[in-house]
Structure formats: C-alpha cells, structure tokens
C-alpha positions in Angstrom: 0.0 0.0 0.0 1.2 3.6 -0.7 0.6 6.1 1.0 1.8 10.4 0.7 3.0 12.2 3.8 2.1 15.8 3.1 5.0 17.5 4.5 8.4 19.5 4.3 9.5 18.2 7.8 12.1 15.0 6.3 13.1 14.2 10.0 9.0 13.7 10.6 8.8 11.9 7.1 12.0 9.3 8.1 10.2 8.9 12.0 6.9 8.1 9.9 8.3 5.7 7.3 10.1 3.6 9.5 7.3 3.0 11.8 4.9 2.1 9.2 7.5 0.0 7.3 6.3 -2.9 9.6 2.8 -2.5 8.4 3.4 -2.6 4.6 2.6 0.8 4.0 5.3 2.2 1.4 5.2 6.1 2.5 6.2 8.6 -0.1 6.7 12.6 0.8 4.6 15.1 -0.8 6.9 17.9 0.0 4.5 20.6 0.1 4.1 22.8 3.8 0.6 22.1 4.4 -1.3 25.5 5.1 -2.1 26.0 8.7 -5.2 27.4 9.8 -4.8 29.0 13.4 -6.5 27.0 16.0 -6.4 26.0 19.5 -6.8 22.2 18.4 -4.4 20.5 16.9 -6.8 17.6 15.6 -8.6 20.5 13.4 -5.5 21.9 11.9 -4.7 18.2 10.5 -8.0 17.6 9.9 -8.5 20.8 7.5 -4.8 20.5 5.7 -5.5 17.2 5.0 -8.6 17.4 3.2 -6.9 20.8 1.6 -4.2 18.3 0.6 -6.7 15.7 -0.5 -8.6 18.1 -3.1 -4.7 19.1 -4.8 -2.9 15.4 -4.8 -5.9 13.2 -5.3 -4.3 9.7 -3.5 -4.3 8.7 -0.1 -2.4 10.5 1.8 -1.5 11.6 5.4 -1.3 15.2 7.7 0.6 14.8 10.6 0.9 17.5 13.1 1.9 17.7 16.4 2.6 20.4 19.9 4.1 20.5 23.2 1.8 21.1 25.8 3.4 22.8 29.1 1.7 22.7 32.3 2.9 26.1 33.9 2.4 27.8 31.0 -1.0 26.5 30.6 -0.9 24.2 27.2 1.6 26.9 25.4 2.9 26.4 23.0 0.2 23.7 22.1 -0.8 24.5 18.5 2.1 27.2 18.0 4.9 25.0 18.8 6.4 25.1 15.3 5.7 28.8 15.3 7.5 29.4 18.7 10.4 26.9 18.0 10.9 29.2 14.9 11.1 32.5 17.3 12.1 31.4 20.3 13.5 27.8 20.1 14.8 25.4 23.2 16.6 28.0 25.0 13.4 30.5 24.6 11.3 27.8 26.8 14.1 26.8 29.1 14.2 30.6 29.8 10.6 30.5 30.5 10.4 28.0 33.4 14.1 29.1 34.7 12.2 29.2 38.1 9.9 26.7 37.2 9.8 23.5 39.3 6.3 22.1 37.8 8.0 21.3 34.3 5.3 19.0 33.7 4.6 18.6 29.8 2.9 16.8 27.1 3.3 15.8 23.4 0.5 15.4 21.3 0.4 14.2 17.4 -2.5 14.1 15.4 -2.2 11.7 12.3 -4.9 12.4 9.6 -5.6 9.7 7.1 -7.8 10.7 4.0 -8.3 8.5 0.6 -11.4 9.0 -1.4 -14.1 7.4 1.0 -12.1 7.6 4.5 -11.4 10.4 6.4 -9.9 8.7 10.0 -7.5 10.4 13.1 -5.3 8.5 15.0 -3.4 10.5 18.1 -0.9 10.1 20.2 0.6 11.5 23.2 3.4 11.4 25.8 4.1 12.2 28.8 7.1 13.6 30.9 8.5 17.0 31.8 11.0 20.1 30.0 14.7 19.4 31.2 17.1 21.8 33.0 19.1 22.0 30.1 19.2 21.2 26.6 20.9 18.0 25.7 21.3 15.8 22.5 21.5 17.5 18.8 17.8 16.8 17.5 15.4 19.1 15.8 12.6 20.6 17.2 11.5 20.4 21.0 13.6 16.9 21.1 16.3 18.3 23.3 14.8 19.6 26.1 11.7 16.9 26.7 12.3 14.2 28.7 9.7 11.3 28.3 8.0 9.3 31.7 10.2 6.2 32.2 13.6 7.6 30.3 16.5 9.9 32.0 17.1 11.2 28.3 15.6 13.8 26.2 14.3 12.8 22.7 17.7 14.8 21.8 19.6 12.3 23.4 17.7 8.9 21.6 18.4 6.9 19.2 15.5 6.6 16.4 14.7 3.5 17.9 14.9 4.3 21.6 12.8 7.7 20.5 10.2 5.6 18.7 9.7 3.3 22.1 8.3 6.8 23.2 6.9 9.2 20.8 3.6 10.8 20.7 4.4 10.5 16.7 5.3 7.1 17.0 1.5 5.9 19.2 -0.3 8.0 16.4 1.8 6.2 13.6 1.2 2.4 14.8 -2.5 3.0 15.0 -2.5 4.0 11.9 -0.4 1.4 10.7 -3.0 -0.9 12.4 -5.7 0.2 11.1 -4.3 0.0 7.2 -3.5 -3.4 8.0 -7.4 -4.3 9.1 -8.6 -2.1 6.5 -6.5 -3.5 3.6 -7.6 -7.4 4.8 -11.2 -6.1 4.7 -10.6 -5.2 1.3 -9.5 -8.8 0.4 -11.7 -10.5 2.0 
C-alpha cells in the first residue's frame, strides 16, 4: 500500500516511514508545507490540511501535526509549537520555566488519514517533563523533553529508543494498524 506524507519536515517523514515500514505501507513525501489554519486544536489543523491536501494530490495521503503542551504555562505552545520553536527555540522555553519547578509537559500528534471514501484520526501522546538543560542534537523540541520512564531527552535517543516513546510514534502504529485491518477487509 502507498501512502503520501504531506510535509516538508524529512526528520517527521523518516520517523513516519520507519514506523509504518512494519505495516506494509510504502510512504512517499509530498513535500509541500501544508497550510495552517490558526486553532487552539491541533486535531482541526490536520483535519483541514488534510482534506486541503486531498482536493490538490488526489491519492491517499496523510497530515501529521503535532505540539508541546506545558503545564505552567497552561498548554503553550500547544498548536504554535512550530511557530515558537521558529522565534524562540529550546533556549526560549528553558528561559521560561528558569524558576519553574512544575516542568510537567505533554506531546500530542494528530495523524490524519484521507483516501477517497475515508477520512480517519489517529493520536498520540506522551508524557514527561522540560529538562534543565538542553541535551542531545535533534530538531525541534527533542532536546529539552524528557519522556516518563527515560532519563534522556528525545535529543539524546536513538530513532529507535525515540520511537519506544513518541507521541508520533502511538499515532503512527495506530495508523499502521488500522491500514492493516482495513486493507484485509478489502481482500476479503
């Protein structure tokens, strides 16, 4: 089964591919920056660049998109985290809880799926807290979150220890899950 991956993000793309590799889905990038309504939900910002993306490609395709939710700074930047990582990055937020000690956090994927009769979300989210410091050399928010049950940041992981973990990576398999049931459903 093939499937495009509507984005311009290749480190979200690779994370993607090589979860639903397992599944038989053979992803393909659709490089094109999906446009962004601004929301407070992240499920209706995939929902609406996916069927955007939909009316332009034509083929089954997916949205992915994605926020880090901070407890002391109630949800921000949520929605806006690509927006804020752009202004402010890592040390922006670090700067922001300097005298924090609830660093409590969240990240939250939203995976739309949308082919010519099916419209479906799959989420997934994680758990854990912002570090002290910034540590490891990935993209994004990756070097300052560290997941419940790990000492490291995403920054710090492996794409294999990171996928054990991800809010991109819960979203991805249930995806992957459901292709599977829906392409034996198709055979049957």
């Amino acid at each position: 089964m093939k499937i495009f991956f509507v984005t311009t993000n290749l480190n979200k793309f690779e994370e993607a591919r090589d979860i639903l590799e397992k599944y038989g889905v053979k992803l393909k990038i659709y490089r094109e920056k999906p446009v962004e309504v601004q929301c407070e939900k992240i499920e209706e910002i995939a929902r609406l660049c996916a069927i955007k993306a939909y009316k332009k490609l034509k083929e089954p395709l997916i949205v992915e998109d994605a926020g880090l939710f901070i407890e002391h700074l109630k949800g921000f930047p949520g929605p806006y985290s690509s927006f804020t990582y752009k202004k402010i990055g890592c040390e922006g937020i670090l700067n922001l809880l300097s005298h924090v000690t609830n660093r409590s956090a969240y990240f939250l994927s939203v995976v739309v799926y949308v082919d010519e009769e099916t419209l479906m979300t799959f989420k997934g989210k994680v758990k854990g807290y912002i570090s002290q410091d910034k540590r490891g050399e990935k993209w994004g928010f990756d070097p300052i979150f560290i997941p419940e049950g790990s000492s490291k940041t995403f920054g710090e992981m492996t794409a294999q220890e990171k996928n054990t973990y991800s809010h991109r990576s819960r979203a991805m398999e249930k995806l992957g899950r459901w292709l599977r049931k829906k392409e034996k459903q198709v055979f049957v």
